[in-house]
C-alpha positions as CSV (number, residue, x, y, z in Angstrom):
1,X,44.9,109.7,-111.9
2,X,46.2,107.2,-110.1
3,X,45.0,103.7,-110.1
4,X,42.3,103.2,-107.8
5,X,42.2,100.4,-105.2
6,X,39.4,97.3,-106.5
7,X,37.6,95.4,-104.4
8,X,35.0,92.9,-106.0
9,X,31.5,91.9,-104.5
10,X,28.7,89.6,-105.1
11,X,26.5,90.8,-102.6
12,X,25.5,94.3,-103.2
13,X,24.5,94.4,-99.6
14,X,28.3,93.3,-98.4
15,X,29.4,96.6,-101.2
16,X,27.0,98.8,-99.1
17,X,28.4,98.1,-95.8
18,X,32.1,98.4,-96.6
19,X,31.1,102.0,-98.0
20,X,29.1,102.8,-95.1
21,X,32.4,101.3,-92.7
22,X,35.0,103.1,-95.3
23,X,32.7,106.7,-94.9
24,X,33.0,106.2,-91.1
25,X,36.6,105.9,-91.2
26,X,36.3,109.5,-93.5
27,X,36.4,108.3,-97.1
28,X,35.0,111.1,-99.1
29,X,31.8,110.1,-101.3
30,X,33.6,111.1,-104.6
31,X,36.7,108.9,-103.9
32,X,34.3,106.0,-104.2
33,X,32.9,104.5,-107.0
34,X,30.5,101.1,-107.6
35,X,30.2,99.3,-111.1
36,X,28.2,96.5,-112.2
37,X,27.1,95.0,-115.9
38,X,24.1,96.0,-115.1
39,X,23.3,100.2,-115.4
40,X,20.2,99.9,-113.0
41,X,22.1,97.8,-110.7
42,X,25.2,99.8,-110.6
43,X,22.9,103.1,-110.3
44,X,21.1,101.4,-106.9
45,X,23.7,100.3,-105.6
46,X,25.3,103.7,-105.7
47,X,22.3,105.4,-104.2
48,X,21.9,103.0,-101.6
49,X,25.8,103.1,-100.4
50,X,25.8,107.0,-101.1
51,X,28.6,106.4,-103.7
52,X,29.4,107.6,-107.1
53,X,29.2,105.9,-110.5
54,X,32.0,106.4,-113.3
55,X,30.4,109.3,-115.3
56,X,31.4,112.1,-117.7
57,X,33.7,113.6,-115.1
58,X,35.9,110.9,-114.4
59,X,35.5,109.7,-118.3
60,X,36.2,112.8,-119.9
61,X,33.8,114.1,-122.7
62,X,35.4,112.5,-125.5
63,X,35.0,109.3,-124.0
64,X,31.7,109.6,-122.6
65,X,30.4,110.4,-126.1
66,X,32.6,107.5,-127.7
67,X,30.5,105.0,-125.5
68,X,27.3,105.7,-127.1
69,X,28.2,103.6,-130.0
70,X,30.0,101.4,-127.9
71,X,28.7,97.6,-126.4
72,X,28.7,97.4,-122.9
73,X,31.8,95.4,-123.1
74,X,33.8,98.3,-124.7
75,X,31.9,101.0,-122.6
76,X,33.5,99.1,-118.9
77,X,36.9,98.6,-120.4
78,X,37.0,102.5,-121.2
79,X,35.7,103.6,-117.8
80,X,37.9,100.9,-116.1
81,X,41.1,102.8,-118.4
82,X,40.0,106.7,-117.4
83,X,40.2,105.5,-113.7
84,X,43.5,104.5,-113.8
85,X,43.4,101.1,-114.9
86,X,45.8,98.6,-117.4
87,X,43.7,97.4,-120.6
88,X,44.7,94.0,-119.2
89,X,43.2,95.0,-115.8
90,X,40.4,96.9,-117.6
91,X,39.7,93.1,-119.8
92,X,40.2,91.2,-116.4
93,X,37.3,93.3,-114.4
94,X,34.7,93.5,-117.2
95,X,35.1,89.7,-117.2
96,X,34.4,89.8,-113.5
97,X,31.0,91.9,-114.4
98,X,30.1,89.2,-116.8
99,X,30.1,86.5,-113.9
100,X,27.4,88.9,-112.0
101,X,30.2,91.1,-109.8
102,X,30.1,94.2,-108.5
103,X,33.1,96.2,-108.1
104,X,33.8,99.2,-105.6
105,X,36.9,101.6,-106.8
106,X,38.6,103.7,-104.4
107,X,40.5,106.5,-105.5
108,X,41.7,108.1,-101.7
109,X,44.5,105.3,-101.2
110,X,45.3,107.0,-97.6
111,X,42.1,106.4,-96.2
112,X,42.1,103.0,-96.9
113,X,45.5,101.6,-96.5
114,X,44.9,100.2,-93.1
115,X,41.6,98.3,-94.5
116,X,42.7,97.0,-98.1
């Protein structure tokens, strides 16, 4: 998988639109993914901006299962890693959740290119 493009939010509402604007310009639902700390949060969001959150198909079942025993921390840094992402990347986002960010991953870059 390639590495996916990041883009980082503190309003959710600011997340939403830049979906809704990225959809419009014919970004595919499942090339669009939303994380936060927060599992409720990151599951709203997603519903509200009709985007996807990392789950056992993008994880892989090994790693899905793995993150049952893992803490948060651990479980963001592997999902950051099955999308395409560095461990130092992977370290550097899940800080970002810590301070209360969002993130939106995009995974079709020719969609987007103009935009990012």
């Amino acid at each position: 998988m390639a590495k996916p493009i990041v883009r980082e939010y503190v309003n959710d509402e600011e997340l939403k639109n830049d979906v809704k604007e990225l959809q419009n310009r014919g970004l595919d639902k499942d090339d669009v993914y939303v994380i936060s700390h927060d599992e409720d949060r990151t599951n709203r969001v997603a519903r509200n901006a009709d985007a996807n959150t990392v789950g056992v198909k993008e994880m892989g079942l090994d790693t899905a299962v793995g993150n049952i025993f893992n803490k948060k921390g651990d479980e963001l840094r592997a999902k950051f890693k099955e999308m395409g992402l560095s461990q130092q990347e992977a370290d550097q986002y899940e800080e970002r959740l810590d301070e209360g960010r969002i993130l939106m991953l995009v995974t079709d870059h020719d969609k987007v290119q103009d935009w990012v």
